[in-house]
N, C-alpha and C positions, 0 to 999 in steps of 0.2 A: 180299887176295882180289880175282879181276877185277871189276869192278861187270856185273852181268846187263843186257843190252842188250834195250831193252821194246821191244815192237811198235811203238811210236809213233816210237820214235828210228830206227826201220828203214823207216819209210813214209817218212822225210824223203828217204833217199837213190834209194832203189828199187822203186817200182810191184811187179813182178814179183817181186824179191825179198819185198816184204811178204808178196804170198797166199800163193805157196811158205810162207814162214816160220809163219805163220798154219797153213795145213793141216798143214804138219810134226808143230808142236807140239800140234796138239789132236791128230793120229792118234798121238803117242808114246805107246809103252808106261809114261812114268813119266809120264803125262797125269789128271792126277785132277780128274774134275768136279766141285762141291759142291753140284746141284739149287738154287744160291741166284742168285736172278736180280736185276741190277739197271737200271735205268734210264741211260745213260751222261750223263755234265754235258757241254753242250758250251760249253767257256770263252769260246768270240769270240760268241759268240752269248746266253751266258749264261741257257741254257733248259734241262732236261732234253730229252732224247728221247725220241719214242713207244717204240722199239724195244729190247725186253730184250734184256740179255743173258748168259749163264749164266758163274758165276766159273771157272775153272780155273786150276791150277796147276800146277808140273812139279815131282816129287821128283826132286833131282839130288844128287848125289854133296858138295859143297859143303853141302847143309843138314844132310848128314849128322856132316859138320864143325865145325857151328856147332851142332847139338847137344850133340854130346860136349862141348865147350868150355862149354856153359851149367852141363850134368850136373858136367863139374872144378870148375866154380867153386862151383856150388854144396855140392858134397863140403868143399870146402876152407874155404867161410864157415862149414859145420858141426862140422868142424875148430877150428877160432878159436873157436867159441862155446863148444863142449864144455869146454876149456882154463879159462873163466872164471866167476867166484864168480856165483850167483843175481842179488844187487844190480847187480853189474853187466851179466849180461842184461838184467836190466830196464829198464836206465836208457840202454843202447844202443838198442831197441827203444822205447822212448819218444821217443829223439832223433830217429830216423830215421823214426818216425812223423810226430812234428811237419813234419820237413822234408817230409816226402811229401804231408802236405795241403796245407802252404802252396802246395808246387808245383803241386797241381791244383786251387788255387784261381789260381792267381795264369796258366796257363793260359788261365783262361778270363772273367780277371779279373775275379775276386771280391775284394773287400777282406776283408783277414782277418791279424790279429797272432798272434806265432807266441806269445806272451802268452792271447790267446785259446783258440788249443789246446792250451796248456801246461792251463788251468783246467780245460778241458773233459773231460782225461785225471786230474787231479786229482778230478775230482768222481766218475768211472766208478769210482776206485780207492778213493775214499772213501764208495762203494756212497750217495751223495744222491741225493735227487731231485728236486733244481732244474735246472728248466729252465737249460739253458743252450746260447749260440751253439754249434755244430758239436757239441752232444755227440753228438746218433745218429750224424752221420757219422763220429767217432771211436771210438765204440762196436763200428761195423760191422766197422772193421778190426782193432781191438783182438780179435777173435774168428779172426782168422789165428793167434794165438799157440794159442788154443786148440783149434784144426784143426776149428773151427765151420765150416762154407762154405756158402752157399746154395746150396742145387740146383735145379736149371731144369731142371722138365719140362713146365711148362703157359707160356703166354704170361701171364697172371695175377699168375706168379712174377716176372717180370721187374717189375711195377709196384708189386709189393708189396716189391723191393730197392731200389726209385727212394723210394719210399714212407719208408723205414726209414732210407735212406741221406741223403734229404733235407729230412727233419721240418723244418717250422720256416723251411726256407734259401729256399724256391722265392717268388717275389712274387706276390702276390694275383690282380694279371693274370695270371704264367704256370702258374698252379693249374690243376690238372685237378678236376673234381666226381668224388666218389664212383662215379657212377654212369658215367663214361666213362671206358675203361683207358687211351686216348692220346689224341693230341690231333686236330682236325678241320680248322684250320685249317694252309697250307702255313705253312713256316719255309724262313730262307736263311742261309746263312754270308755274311760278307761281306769282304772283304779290308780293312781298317782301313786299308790304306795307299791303298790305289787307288780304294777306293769301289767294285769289283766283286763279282757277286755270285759267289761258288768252289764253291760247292754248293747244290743245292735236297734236301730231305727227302724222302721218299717222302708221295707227295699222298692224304691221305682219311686215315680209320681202317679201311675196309675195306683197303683197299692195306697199312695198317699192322701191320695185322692177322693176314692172310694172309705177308708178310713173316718178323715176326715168329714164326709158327706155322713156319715154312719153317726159321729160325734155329735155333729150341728142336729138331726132328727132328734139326738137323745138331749141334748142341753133344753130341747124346746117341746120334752112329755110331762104330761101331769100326774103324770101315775108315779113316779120316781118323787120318794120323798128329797127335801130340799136339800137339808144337805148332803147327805150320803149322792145324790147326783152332782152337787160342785165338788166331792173330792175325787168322784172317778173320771170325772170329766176332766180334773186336773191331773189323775194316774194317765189315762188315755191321750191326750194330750203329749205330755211327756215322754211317754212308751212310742209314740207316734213318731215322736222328732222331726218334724217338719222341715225345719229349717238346716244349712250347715252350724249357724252359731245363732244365739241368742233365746235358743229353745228352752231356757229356765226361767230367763228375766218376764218372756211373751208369756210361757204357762202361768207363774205366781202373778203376775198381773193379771191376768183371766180371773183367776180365782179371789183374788181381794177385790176386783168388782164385784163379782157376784156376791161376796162376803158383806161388800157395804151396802150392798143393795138388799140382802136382809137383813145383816143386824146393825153398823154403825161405821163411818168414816176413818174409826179409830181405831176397833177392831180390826179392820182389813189392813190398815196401813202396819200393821203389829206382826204379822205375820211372816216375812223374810227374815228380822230379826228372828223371832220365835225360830226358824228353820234352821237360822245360822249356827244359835244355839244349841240346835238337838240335830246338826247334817249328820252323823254319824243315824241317828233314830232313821232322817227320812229317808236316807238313799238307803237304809237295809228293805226299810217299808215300800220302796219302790221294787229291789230287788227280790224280794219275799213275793211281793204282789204277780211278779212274771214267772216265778221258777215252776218248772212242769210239774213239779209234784203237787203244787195245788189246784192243778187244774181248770184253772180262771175264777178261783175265789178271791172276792177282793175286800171279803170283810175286814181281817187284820188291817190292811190301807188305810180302810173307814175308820176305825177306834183310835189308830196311831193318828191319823191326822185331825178326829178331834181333839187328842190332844195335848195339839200342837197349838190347836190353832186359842183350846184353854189357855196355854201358856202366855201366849200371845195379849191375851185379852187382860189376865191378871197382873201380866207385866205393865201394860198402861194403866191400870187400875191404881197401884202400886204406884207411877208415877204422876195422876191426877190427885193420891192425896196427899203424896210430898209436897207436889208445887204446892198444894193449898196449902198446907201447913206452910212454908217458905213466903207467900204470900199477907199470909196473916202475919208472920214475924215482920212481914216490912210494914205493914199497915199501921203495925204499934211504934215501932219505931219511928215513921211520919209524926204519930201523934205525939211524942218525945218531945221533937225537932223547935214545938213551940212557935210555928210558922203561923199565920193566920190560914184562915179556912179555905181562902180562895189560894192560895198559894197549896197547899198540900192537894187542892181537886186538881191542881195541874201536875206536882211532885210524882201523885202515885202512878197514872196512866205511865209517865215516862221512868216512872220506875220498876212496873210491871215491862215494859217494850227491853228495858237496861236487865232484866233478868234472864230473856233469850236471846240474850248477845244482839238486842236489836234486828230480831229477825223480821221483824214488823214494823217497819219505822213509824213512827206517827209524825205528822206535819201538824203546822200551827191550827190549818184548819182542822185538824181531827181533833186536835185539843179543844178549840173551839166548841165543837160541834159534843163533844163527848161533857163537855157541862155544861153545854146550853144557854151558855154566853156567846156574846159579841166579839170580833175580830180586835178591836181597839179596848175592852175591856181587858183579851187575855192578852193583849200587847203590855199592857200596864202590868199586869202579874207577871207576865216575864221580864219585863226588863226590871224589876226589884227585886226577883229571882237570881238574874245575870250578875248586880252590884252585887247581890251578897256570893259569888261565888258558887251558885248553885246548879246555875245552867249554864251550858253555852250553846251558840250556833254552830250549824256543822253544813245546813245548806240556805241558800237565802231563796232561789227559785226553786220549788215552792222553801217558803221559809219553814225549817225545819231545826228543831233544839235535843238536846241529850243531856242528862244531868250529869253533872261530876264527879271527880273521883272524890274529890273531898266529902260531895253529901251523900253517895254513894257508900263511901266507907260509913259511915253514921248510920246507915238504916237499910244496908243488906243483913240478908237471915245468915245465920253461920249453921254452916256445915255440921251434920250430924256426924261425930266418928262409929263411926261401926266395931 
């Protein structure tokens, strides 16, 4: 598709063609304003501006493109999911979990093992109540599968998701009091490489405020197509800066609710990766999005962040037909093995659980329960399992088994070399 030609790249060559192009597009009939007004950065000078300026964007025939393309993908990972056992929902959705935080820690670099979040979802599943590093924020998203979403209709709401979303993570200095909903003093982005400064935050808590209050009216109009309203709402958001710290991890989190909440679970959890991948694209598309020469057009925003958030989608796509392929290779190989048939309905569940590192553990009763036999029937199957070397236990309350390395080696899928 053509890449959309910003107001800024069209002042370089032509005076007159700019203001033309400017008037054009605000008086288009597919001209949509969104009452959100921002401040412009201006980068040689590294200051904000006095002078707002209101977002606008243009619905063109091309976004309409890149919707349908979101809506097939998304049909089609729901598709793939549909096709596969419980256990292995879970333990995909686990995986891609994990990856999703690392990437939007490591974004905005945070230190964080993917070990770490592996516990953190281990403890939410094991219903504890130890404290632990990133639970709330693993918690928050784990609530995508459940089609829990926060809803945003006060400004309140937003500090009470920053709240939930980062128990525990934020440092002592960049704590907010109880009694103050953001922050007072300014914050800056700053280029790591060059030492300048790429953005200033919206200055006060009154300004934050008001802002703020501006956002929540627009996250909740009807007239704003869907998604072109979750990507400005995540520019605005951002440009806002809310908070001293954690203003990336709260934004992308806003936005892959919204994301699951129209197209799928896995979609939305796809997206930090997706960014991680293309940070260099997003943070130009944020700073493209603020510079004064376009005037508060946020269409480029719009196109860049569809996609991203394509990438995202193709990327789990990509790996729901691996797994299945890797899946099927273990399937065949069970039937190799020459086991009887009740002995391989127990093999594969725990050999699907043994393919994500056991991010799902399954207990005797899931086994159970997953073929539809008796507790002392699947006791029989596994303990002739056990004799021959196949399984072992790992916990007895609740009683819990994992296959070995020995039949483990016999009937994992081998790795494609590239």
């Amino acid at each position: 598709m053509k890449s959309y030609k910003t107001l800024r790249s069209i002042s370089y060559n032509d005076l007159d063609e700019y203001e033309n192009t400017i008037k054009k597009r605000k008086e288009s009939d597919s001209c949509l304003f969104t009452g959100l007004y921002i401040q412009s950065f201006e980068p040689k000078m590294q200051v904000l501006l006095p002078e707002e300026q209101e977002l606008f964007f243009l619905v063109l025939p091309e976004t309409s493109l890149l919707k349908d393309k979101l809506n097939e993908n998304s049909r089609e990972i729901d598709k793939l999911m549909n096709n596969l056992s419980e256990i292995t929902k879970d333990n995909i959705f686990y995986h891609l979990l994990i990856d999703e935080i690392q990437a939007s820690n490591d974004i905005e670099g945070v230190i964080s093992t993917r070990k770490e979040i592996r516990e953190a979802i281990s403890m939410i599943l094991e219903k504890s109540k130890e404290n632990k590093r990133f639970k709330s924020l693993v918690y928050q998203y784990m609530n995508f599968r459940k089609s829990k979403f926060s809803q945003i209709t006060k400004i309140e709401d937003i500090r009470e998701i920053y709240d939930n979303l980062l128990n525990g993570e934020v440092s002592e200095e960049d704590s907010l009091e109880d009694d103050e909903l953001f922050r007072a003093e300014p914050v800056f982005i700053v280029n790591q490489n060059s030492g300048k400064k790429v953005h200033q935050g919206a200055t006060g808590q009154d300004t934050i405020k008001n802002q703020l209050e501006d956002l929540v009216k627009f996250m909740n109009r009807d007239d704003i197509p869907t998604y072109e309203k979750a990507f400005i709402s995540h520019f605005y958001f951002e440009n806002t800066h809310p908070f001293y710290d954690g203003n990336g991890r709260t934004g992308r989190f806003i936005l892959c609710s919204y994301l699951a909440r129209k197209l799928d679970y896995l979609s939305a959890v796809g997206v930090s990766v997706a960014i991680l991948e293309n940070r260099s694209k997003y943070y130009k598309a944020f700073e493209e999005g603020s510079h004064p020469k376009n005037v508060g057009e946020i269409t480029s925003f719009i196109f860049d962040m569809f996609g991203i958030v394509l990438k995202a989608q193709q990327k789990v796509l990509n790996s729901l037909k691996d797994w299945d392929k890797k899946l099927e290779q273990i399937r065949e190989n069970i039937e190799k093995t020459g086991e009887s048939r009740d002995e391989k309905s127990v093999i594969y569940p725990l050999a699907q659980a043994r393919m994500y590192d056991n991010l799902r553990e399954l207990t005797d009763a899931d086994l159970a329960e997953i073929n539809g036999i008796s507790r002392q029937k699947l006791k029989k199957v596994v303990n002739v399992l056990k004799e021959k070397g196949y399984l072992i236990q790992t916990k007895q309350k609740p009683s819990m088994h994992e296959i070995t390395d020995e039949l483990w080696d016999q009937i994992k899928y081998i790795e494609e070399i590239n």
